[in-house]
C-alpha positions as CSV (number, residue, x, y, z in Angstrom):
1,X,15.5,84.8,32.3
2,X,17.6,82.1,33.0
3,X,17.8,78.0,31.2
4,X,18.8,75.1,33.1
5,X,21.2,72.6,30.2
6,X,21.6,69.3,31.4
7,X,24.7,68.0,31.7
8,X,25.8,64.3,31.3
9,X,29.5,63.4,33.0
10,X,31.9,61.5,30.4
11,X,33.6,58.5,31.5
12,X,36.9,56.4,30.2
13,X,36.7,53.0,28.4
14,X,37.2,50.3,30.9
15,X,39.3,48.5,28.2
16,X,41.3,51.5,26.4
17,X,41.0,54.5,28.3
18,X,38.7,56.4,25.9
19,X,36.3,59.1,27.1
20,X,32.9,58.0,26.5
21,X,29.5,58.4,27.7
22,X,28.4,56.0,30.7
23,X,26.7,52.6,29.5
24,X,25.7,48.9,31.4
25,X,29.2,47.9,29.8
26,X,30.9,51.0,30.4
27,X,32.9,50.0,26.7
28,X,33.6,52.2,23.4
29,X,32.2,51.4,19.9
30,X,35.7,49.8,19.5
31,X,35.6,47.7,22.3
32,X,32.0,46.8,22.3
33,X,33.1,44.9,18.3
34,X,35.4,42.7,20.1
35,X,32.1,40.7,22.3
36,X,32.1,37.3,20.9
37,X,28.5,36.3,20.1
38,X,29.6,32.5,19.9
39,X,30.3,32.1,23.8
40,X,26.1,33.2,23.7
41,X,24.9,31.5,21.2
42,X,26.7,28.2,21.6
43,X,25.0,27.6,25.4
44,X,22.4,25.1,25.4
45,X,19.4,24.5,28.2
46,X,21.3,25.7,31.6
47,X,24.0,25.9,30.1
48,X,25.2,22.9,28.5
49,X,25.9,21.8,24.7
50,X,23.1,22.3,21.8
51,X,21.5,19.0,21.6
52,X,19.3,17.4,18.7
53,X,17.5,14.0,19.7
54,X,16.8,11.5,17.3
55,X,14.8,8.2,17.4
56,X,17.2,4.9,17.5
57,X,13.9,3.0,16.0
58,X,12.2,5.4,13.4
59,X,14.9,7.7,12.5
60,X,12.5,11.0,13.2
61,X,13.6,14.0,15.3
62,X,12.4,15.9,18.0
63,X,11.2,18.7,16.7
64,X,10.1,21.1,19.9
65,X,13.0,19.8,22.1
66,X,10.6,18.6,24.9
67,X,10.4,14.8,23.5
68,X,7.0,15.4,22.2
69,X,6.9,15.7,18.8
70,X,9.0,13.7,16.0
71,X,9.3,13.9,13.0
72,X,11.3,13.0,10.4
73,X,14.1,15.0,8.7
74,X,16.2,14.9,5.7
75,X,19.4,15.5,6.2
76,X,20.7,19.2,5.5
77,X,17.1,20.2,4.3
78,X,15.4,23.6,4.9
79,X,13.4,21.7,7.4
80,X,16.3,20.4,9.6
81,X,17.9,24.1,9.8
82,X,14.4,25.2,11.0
83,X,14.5,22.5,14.1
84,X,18.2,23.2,14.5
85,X,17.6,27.2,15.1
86,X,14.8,26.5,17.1
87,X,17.2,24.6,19.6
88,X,19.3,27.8,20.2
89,X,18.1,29.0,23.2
90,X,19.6,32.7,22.1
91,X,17.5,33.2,18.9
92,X,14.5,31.7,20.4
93,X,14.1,34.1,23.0
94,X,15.0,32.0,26.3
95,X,18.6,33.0,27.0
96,X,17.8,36.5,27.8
97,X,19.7,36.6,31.0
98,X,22.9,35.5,29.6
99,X,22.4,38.4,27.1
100,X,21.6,41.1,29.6
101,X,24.9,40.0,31.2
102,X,26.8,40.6,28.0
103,X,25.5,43.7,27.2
104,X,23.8,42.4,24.0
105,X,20.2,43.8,23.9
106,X,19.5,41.8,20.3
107,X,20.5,39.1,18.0
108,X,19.3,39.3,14.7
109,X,19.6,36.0,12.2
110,X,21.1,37.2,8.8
111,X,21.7,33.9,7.1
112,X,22.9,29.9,8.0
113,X,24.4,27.2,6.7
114,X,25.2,23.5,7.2
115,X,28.7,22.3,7.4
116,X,29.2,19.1,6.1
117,X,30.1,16.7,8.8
118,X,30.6,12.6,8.9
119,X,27.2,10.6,8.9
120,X,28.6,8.7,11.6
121,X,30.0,11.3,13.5
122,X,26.5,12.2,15.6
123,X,27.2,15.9,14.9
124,X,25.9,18.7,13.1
125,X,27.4,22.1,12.5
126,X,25.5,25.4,11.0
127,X,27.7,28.5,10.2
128,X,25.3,31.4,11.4
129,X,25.9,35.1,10.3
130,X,24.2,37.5,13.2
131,X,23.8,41.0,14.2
132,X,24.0,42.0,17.7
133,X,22.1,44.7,18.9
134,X,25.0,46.4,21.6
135,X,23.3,48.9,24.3
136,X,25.7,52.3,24.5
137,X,23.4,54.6,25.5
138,X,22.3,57.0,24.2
139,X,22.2,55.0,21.4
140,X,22.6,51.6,20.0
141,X,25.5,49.8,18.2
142,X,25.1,46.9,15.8
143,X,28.0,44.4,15.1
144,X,27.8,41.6,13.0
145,X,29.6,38.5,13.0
146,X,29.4,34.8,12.3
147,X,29.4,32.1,14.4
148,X,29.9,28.5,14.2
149,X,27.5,26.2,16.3
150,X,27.6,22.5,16.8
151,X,24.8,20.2,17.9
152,X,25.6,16.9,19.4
153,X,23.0,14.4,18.0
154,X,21.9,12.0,21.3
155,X,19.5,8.5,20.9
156,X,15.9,9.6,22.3
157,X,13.2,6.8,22.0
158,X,9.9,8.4,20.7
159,X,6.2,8.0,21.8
160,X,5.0,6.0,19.1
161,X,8.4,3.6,18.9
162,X,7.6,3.1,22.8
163,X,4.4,2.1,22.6
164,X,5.6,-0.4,19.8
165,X,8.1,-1.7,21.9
166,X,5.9,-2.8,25.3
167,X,3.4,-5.3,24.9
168,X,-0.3,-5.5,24.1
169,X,-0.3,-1.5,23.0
170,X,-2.6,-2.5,19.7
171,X,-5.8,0.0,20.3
172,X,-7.0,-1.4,17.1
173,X,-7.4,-4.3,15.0
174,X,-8.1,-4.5,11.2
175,X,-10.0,-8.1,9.9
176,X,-9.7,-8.4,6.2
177,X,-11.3,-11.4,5.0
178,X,-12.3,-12.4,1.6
179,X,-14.9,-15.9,2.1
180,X,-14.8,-17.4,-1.2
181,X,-15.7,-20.9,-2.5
182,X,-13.0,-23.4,-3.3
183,X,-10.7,-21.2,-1.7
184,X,-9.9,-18.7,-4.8
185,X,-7.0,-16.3,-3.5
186,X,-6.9,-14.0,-6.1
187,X,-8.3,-10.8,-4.3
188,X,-5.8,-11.9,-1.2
189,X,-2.8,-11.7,-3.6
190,X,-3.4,-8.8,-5.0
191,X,-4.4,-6.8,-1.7
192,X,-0.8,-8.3,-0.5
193,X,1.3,-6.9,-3.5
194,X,-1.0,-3.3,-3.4
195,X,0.6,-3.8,0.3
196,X,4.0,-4.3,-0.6
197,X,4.4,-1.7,-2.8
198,X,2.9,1.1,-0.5
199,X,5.8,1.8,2.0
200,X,3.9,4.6,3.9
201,X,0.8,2.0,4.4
202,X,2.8,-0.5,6.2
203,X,4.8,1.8,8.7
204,X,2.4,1.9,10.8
205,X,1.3,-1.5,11.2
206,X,2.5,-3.1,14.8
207,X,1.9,-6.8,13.9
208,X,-0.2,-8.8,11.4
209,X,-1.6,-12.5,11.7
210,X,-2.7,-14.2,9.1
211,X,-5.9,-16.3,8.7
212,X,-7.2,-19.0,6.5
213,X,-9.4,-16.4,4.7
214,X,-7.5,-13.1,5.4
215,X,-5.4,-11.1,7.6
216,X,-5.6,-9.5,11.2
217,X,-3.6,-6.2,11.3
218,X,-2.9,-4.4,14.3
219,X,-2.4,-0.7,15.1
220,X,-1.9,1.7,17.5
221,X,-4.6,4.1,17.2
222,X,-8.0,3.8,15.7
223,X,-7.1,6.7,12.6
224,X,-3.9,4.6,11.4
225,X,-6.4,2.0,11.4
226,X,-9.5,3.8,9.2
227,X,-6.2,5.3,7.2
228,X,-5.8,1.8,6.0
229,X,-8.9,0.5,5.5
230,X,-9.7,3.7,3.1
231,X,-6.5,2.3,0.8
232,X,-7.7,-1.1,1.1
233,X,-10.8,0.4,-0.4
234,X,-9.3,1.6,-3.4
235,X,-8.1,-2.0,-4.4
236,X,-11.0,-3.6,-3.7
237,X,-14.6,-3.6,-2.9
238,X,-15.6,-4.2,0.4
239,X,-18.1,-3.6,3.7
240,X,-16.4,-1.6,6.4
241,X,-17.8,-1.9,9.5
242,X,-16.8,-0.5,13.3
243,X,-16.9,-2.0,16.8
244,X,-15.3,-1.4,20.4
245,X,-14.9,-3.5,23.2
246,X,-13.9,-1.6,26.7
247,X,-11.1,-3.6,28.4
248,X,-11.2,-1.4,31.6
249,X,-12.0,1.6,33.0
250,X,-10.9,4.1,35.5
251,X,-14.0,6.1,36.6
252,X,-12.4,8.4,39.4
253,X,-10.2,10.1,36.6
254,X,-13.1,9.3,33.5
255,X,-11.0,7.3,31.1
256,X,-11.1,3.9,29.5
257,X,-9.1,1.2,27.8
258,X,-11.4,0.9,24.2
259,X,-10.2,-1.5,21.6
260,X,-11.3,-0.7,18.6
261,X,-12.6,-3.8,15.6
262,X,-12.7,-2.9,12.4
263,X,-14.2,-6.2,10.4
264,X,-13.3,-5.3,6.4
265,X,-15.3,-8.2,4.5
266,X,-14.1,-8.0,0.6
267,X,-16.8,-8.9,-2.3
268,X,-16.2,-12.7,-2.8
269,X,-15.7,-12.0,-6.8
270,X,-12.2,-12.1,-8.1
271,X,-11.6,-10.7,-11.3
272,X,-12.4,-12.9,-14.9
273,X,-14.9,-15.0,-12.6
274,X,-18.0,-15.7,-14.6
275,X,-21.0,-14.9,-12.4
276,X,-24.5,-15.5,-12.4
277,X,-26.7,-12.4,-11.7
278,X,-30.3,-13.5,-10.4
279,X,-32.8,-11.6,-12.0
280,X,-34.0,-9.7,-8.3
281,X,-30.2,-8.5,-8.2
282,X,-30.0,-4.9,-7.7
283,X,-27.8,-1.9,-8.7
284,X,-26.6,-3.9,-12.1
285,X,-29.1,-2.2,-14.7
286,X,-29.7,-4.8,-17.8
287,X,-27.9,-7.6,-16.7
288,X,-30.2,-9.4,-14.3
289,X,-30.6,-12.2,-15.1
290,X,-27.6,-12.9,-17.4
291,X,-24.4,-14.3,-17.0
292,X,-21.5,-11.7,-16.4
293,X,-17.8,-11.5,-16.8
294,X,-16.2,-9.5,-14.2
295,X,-13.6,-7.5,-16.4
296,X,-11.8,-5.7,-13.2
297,X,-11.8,-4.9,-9.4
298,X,-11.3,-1.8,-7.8
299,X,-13.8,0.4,-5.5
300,X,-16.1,-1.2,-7.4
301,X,-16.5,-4.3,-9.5
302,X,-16.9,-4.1,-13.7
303,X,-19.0,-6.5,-14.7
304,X,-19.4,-7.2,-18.7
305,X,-22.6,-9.5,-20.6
306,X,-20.9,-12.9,-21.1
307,X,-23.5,-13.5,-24.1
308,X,-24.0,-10.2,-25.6
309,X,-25.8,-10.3,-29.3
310,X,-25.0,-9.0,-32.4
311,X,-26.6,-6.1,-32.5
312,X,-26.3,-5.1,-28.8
313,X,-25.0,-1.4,-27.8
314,X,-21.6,-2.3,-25.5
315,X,-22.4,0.4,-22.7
316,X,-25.5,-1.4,-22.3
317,X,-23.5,-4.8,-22.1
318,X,-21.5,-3.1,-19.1
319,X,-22.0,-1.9,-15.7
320,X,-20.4,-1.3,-12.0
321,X,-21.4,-2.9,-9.1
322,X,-20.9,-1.4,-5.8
323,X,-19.8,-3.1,-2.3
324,X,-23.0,-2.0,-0.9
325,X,-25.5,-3.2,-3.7
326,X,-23.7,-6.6,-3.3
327,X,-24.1,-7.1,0.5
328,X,-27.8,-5.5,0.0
329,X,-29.2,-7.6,-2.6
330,X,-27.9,-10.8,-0.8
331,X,-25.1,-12.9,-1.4
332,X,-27.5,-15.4,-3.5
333,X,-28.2,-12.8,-5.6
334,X,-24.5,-13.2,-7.2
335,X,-22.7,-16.5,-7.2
336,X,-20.0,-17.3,-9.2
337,X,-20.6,-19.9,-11.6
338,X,-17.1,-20.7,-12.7
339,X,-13.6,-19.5,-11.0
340,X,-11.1,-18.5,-13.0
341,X,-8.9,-21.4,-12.7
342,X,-11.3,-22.9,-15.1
343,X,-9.8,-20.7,-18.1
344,X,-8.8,-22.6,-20.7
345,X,-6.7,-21.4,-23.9
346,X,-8.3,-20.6,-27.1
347,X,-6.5,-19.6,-30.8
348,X,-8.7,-17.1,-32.9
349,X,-9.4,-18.4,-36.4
350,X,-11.5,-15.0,-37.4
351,X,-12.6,-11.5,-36.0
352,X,-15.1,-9.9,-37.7
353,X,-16.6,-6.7,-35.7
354,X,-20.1,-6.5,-35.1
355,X,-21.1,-3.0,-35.9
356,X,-22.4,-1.6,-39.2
357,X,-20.6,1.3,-39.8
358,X,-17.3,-0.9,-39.2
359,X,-17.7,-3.8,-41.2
360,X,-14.6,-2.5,-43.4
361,X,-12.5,-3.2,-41.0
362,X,-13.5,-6.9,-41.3
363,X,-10.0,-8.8,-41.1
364,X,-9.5,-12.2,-41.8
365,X,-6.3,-12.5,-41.4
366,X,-5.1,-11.8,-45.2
367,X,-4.1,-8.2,-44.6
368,X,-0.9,-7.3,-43.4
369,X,-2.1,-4.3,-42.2
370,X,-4.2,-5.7,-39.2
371,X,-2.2,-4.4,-36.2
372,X,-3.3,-0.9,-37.3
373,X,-6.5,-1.7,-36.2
374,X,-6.0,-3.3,-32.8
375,X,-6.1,-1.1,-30.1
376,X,-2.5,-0.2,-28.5
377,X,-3.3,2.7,-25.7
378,X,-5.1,5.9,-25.4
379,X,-3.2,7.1,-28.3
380,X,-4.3,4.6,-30.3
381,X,-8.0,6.1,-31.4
382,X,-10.1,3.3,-30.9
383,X,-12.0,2.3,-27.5
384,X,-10.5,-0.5,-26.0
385,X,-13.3,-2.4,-26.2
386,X,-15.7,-3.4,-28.9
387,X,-18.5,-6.4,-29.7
388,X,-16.8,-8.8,-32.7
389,X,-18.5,-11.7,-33.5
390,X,-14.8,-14.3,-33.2
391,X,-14.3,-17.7,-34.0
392,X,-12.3,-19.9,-31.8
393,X,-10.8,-23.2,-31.4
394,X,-9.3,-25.0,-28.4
395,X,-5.2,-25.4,-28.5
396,X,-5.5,-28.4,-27.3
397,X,-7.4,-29.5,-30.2
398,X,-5.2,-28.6,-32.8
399,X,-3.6,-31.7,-34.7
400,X,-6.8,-33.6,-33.3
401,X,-10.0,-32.6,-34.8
402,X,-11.5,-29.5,-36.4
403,X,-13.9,-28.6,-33.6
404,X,-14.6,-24.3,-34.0
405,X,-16.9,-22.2,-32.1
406,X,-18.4,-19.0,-32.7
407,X,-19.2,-16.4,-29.7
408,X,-19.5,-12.4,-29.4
409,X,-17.6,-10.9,-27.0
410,X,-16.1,-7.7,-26.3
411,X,-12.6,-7.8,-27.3
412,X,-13.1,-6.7,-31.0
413,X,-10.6,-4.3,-30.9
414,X,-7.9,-6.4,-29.1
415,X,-7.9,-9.8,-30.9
416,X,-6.5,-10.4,-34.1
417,X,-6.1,-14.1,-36.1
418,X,-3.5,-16.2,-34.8
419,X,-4.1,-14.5,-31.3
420,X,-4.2,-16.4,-27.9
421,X,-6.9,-15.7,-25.9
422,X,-8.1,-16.9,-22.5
423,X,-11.9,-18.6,-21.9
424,X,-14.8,-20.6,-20.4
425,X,-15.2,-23.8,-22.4
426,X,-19.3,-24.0,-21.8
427,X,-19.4,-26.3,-24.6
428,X,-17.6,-29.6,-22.2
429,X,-18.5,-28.5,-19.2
430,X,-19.8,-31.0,-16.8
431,X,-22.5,-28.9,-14.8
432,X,-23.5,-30.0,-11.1
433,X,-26.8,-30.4,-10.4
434,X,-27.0,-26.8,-8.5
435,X,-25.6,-24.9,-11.9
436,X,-28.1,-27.0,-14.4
437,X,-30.7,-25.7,-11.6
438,X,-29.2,-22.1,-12.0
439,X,-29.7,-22.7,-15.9
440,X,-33.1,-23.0,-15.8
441,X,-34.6,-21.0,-13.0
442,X,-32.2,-18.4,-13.0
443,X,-32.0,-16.4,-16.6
444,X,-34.1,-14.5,-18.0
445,X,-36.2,-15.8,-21.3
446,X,-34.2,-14.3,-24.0
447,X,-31.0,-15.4,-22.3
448,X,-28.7,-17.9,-24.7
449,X,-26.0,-20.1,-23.0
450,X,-23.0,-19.6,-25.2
451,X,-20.5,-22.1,-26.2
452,X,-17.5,-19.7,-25.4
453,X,-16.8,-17.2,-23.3
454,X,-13.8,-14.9,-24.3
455,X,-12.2,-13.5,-20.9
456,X,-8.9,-11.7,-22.3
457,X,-5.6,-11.5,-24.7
458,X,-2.9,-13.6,-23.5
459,X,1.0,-12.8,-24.4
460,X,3.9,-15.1,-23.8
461,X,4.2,-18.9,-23.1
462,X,1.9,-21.2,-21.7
463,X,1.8,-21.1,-17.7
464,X,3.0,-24.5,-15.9
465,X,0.7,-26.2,-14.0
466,X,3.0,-27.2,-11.5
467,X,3.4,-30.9,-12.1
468,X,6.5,-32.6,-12.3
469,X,8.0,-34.5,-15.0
470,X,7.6,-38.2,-13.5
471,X,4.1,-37.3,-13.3
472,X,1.8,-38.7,-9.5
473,X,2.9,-42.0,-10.1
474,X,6.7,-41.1,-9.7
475,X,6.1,-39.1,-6.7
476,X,3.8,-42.2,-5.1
477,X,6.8,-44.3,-6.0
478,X,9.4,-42.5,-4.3
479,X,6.8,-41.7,-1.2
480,X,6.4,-45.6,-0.5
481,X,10.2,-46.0,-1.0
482,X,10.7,-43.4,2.0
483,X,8.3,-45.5,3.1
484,X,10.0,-48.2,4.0
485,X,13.0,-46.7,5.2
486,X,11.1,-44.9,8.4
487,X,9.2,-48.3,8.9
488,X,11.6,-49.2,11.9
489,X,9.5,-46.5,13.7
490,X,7.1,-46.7,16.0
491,X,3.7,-45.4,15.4
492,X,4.0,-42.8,18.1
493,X,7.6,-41.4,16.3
494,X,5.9,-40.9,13.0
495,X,3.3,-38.6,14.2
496,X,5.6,-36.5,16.3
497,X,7.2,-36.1,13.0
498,X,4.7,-35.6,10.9
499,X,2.9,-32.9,13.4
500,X,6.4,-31.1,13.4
501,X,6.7,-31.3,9.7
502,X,2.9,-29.9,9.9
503,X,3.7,-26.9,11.5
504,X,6.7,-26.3,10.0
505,X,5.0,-26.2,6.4
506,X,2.5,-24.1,8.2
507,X,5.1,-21.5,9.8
508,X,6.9,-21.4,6.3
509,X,4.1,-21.1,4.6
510,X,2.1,-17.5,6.5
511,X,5.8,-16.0,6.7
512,X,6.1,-16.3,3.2
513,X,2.7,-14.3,2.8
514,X,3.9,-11.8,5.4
515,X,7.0,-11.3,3.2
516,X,4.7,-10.5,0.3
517,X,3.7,-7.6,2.2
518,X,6.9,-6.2,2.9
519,X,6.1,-7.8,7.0
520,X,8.6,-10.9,6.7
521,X,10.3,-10.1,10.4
522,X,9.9,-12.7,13.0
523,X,8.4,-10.0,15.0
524,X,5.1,-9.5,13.8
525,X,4.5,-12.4,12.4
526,X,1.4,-14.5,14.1
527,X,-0.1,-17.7,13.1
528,X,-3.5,-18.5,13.8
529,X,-3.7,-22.0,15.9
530,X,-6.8,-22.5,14.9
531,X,-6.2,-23.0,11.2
532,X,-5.3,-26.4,10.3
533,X,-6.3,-26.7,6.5
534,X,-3.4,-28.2,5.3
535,X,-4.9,-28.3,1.4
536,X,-5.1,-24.1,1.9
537,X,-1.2,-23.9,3.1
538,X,-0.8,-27.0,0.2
539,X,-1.9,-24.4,-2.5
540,X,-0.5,-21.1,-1.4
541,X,2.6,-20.9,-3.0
542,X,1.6,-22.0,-5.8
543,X,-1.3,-19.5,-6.7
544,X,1.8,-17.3,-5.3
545,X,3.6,-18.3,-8.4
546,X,0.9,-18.3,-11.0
547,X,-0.5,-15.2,-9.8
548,X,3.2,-13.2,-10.3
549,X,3.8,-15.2,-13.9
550,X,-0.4,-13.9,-15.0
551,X,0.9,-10.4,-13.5
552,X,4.0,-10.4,-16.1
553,X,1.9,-11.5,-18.6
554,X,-1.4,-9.5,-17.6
555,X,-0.9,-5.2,-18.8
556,X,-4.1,-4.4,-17.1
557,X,-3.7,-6.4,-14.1
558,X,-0.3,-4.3,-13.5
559,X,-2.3,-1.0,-14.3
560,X,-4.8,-1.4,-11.5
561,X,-2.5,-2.0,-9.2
562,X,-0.4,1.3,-10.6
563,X,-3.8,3.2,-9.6
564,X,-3.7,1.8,-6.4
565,X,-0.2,2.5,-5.4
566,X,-1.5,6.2,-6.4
C-alpha cells in the first residue's frame, strides 16, 4: 500500500533571501513588519488627501462625506473622531484595492487620538494605533503600528445655509398677534425676551417682520415652524391654527410649491389686568360673574376673585383658564375692565389674616418678629398665598389727608405693615358709560364692588414715568423756538422732512424690537408699510423700559420666564 504526501516548493525572500513558503507578496515575517500602513491609510477618495467639509455659515460638518448631512461638532469630541474615521476610506471598507495591492488582507482600529493643531490652521490630525492583518499563506501575520493622519478642513456651503442664502425660500410663515385695547404690549414683551433668551429657537428663523400688533416669522420648512409655535405656547395662551396656499405646481413629475400659514392669535389678557367675567363665561368654575385678577400667564391664564369675602376658601377664589375656553365662550364673555397701567401705589397700614385657625398670627406691626411669617420660598412653610383682610392707603395721600381703605385679597402671607403694594383704585375711578353698564348687568347678585384691589408686593424705588423735568410746557416752548428757526422753509421742505424723520423713527423703532429678540441684523429685519400709527412706535420704547425696570423689580415675573426658557 502505497500514500501520496503532498509536497509544497520553498521559495527565497524577495527582500533578504530567506527560504519561505510562496505568498501574494512573496515576503518573510521579517519583511512583511517593514509595510507602512500610513502610505494606505492616509489616501483619500481616488486617491487624494483626507478631507473634512465644514459650513462657512453655520459652522456644522459633513457628516457622511457626500454633502448631505451636517451637523455640528465640537471640537476634539468623541463625535468628531467618529466623522473623522468614517472619512478614511481604509477602515471604512472602500479602499480594498489599494489593500489587495499591499498585501494587507485587514486593518483593525486599536485606539485614536487627536493631536492638537492651531484653530486657524484648517487641519486636524488623529494618531491611529492599527493592526494589519498580512496574508503569508498558510497562515496570517498581524503587525501593528501607528499611524499619523491629517485631514485638511475645506469651506462646503450646506443645504439649509443655501436655501437661506437665495431668495424667497420661506415654505412657512408664523403670524403672532396679540389684538388688545389701548394697545397694551405686555404679552408682546415678554414673548420677545422668552425669544431672546432661547438661542436654539431663533436659529432657525430666516427673517422676521414686525406688525403693529405682532410679528411675522419666516421659516424654511413647516416643522421648524410648528417647533416654534409649540414654545410660543408655553409662554403664553393662544389659538393655533393651519393654512396652505399652493404657489405652483408641476403635474408631469407630481409636486407642488405649498406655503404653509400658521396664524398664532395670543389671549388678549396681559398679566395683573382686572377682568370682567360675564356670568355665561365658560371653563372658569365660580367666578362668573365676578371681577378677576389675572395673577400670571403661561399655557394658560390664572385668574384670582378680585373681591373675595372673609370667610371664602382660596382654591375656590382661583381657577385657570384655557386658550380654548377663551376663544369658545366669545371674546365678550371676558373684557378687561382695567389695564394694568392703571396700577397705582398703595402702603399697608395693617394685615390681619382671614382664617380662624390663624388669627394668632394677627400682626400689626408691633412685633418684631413679623418677617417670620411672610412667605420667603418653598422652604419657607407657608403657601404663598392666603386671604387677609389689609388696610391700605394711597402714597400719594400721605402728608395730605387720612383717607384708608379696607379690602381682602390674597396676599396674606406676602404683605406685612409698612409694605408697598401695587393696586386698582376703584374708589376714584371715573367709569365710562360702557363699564357703569358692565356694573349693573354684568355681576352676579351677591357680587360687592370693592374699593381696592391689591395686585402684588412691590420692592425698590418708584418707576419714572418718563416725563422730563421742564415738564410739557418746556418741551412746547423749545418746539415753537425750533419753530421759528425752520420757518424760512417752504411748506413742501417741511414735509419731506418730517416724512423722512417719520420713517426713520419708524425704522429705529421695529429694529430695536428685533434686537430684543436676539434678530437686530439688517438682514432680516422687515417693516410693514402698511403700519403708520405713529402713537404705537411713540410708546414702544418706553413700555420697553418700564417693562425691563418691573422685571428687576418683579421675582415672579422673572420665574415664568425661567420655566419658559426650560
Amino acid at each position: 500500500m502505497t500514500t501520496n504526501r503532498l509536497t509544497t516548493s520553498l521559495i527565497p525572500c524577495c527582500t533578504c533571501g530567506a527560504i519561505i513558503t510562496p505568498n501574494p507578496s512573496n515576503q518573510c515575517a521579517a519583511c512583511l513588519a517593514t509595510i507602512d500602513i500610513s502610505s494606505i491609510v492616509q489616501r483619500g477618495p481616488g486617491g487624494q488627501d483626507l478631507v473634512i467639509h465644514q459650513c462657512r455659515q453655520c459652522r456644522r460638518y459633513d457628516r457622511n462625506g457626500d454633502g448631505r448631512y451636517f451637523m455640528l461638532l465640537e471640537p476634539e469630541s468623541p463625535e468628531m473622531m467618529a466623522t473623522l474615521l468614517k472619512q478614511i476610506p481604509a477602515l471604512s471598507g472602500k479602499g480594498q484595492q489599494h489593500m489587495r495591492k499591499a498585501g494587507v488582507e485587514a486593518l483593525h482600529l486599536l485606539d485614536s487620538l487627536f493631536i492638537w493643531t492651531e484653530p486657524n490652521s484648517m487641519r486636524m490630525r488623529l494618531m491611529l494605533t492599527l493592526r494589519a492583518d498580512i496574508n503569508e499563506a498558510p497562515r496570517t501575520v498581524s503587525i501593528q503600528q501607528r499611524v499619523k493622519v491629517e485631514f485638511k478642513v475645506q469651506w462646503r456651503q450646506c443645504n439649509d445655509c443655501i436655501k437661506e442664502s437665495r431668495s424667497r425660500t420661506w415654505q412657512a410663515i408664523l403670524q403672532l398677534r396679540q389684538k388688545t385695547d389701548g394697545g397694551n404690549r405686555r404679552g408682546l414683551l415678554i414673548m420677545e425676551l422668552a425669544i431672546a433668551r432661547n438661542a436654539e429657537m431663533r436659529k432657525h428663523i430666516l427673517q422676521v417682520q414686525t406688525k403693529k400688533s405682532g410679528f411675522d416669522f419666516y421659516f424654511a420648512s413647516l416643522d421648524k415652524a410648528r417647533h416654534f409655535a409649540q414654545f410660543l405656547a408655553k409662554a403664553a395662551p393662544m389659538r393655533i391654527k393651519t393654512s396652505q396656499t399652493m404657489v405652483s405646481e408641476d403635474r408631469r413629475n407630481n409636486t407642488a410649491n405649498v406655503k404653509h400659514t400658521i396664524s398664532c392669535d395670543m389671549v388678549p389678557l396681559c398679566r395683573d389686568d382686572l377682568i370682567v367675567v360675564e356670568k355665561q363665561a365658560r371653563g372658569v368654575g365660580r367666578l362668573t360673574g365676578r371681577l378677576c385678577l389675572v395673577l400670571k400667564t403661561s399655557s394658560v391664564l390664572h385668574l384670582m376673585d378680585a373681591s373675595p369675602s372673609r370667610g371664602s376658601d382660596l382654591i375656590q377664589c382661583m381657577t385657570d383658564l384655557h386658550a380654548d375656553n377663551y376663544w369658545k365662550g366669545g371674546e365678550k364673555s371676558f373684557r378687561v375692565f382695567l389695564p394694568s397701567k392703571r396700577l397705582v401705589r398703595f402702603v399697608v397700614l395693617d394685615v390681619e389674616l382671614c382664617y380662624d385657625n390663624e388669627k394668632d398670627r394677627y400682626r400689626n406691626g408691633a412685633s418684631s418678629d413679623d418677617s417670620i411669617h411672610l412667605y420667603k420660598g418653598a422652604r419657607s412653610g407657608l403657601s404663598k398665598y392666603a386671604l387677609a383682610d389689609v388696610e391700605v392707603a394711597r402714597e400719594s395721600d400721605f402728608g395730605s389727608n387720612d383717607e384708608t381703605f379696607r379690602c381682602v385679597t390674597h396676599l396674606g402671607n406676602l404683605l406685612s405693615v409698612g409694605d408697598t403694594v401695587m393696586g386698582y383704585d376703584l374708589a376714584s375711578v371715573v367709569f365710562s358709560s360702557e363699564a357703569e353698564w358692565t356694573i349693573e348687568n354684568s355681576f352676579t347678585s351677591n357680587f360687592v364692588m370693592p374699593d381696592v384691589v391689591l395686585v402684588r408686593k412691590v420692592k425698590g424705588i418708584n418707576p419714572g414715568t418718563g416725563v422730563s423735568a421742564g415738564g410739557p410746557d418746556a418741551t412746547a416752548g423749545d418746539g415753537h423756538e425750533q419753530k421759528g428757526k425752520v420757518k424760512a422753509k417752504s411748506s413742501a421742505s417741511k414735509k419731506r422732512d418730517r416724512r423722512l424723520k417719520k420713517e426713520e423713527e419708524k425704522q429705529r423703532k421695529l429694529e430695536e424690537a428685533a434686537a430684543r429678540m436676539g434678530l437686530g441684523t439688517d438682514e432680516n429685519i422687515y417693516r410693514d408699510e402698511d403700519d403708520d400709527d405713529e402713537g404705537f412706535l411713540a410708546t414702544a420704547q418706553m413700555e420697553k423700559e418700564d417693562f425691563e425696570r418691573e422685571l428687576e423689580l418683579d421675582e415672579d415675573l422673572a420665574e415664568d420666564l425661567k420655566i419658559v426658557e426650560r
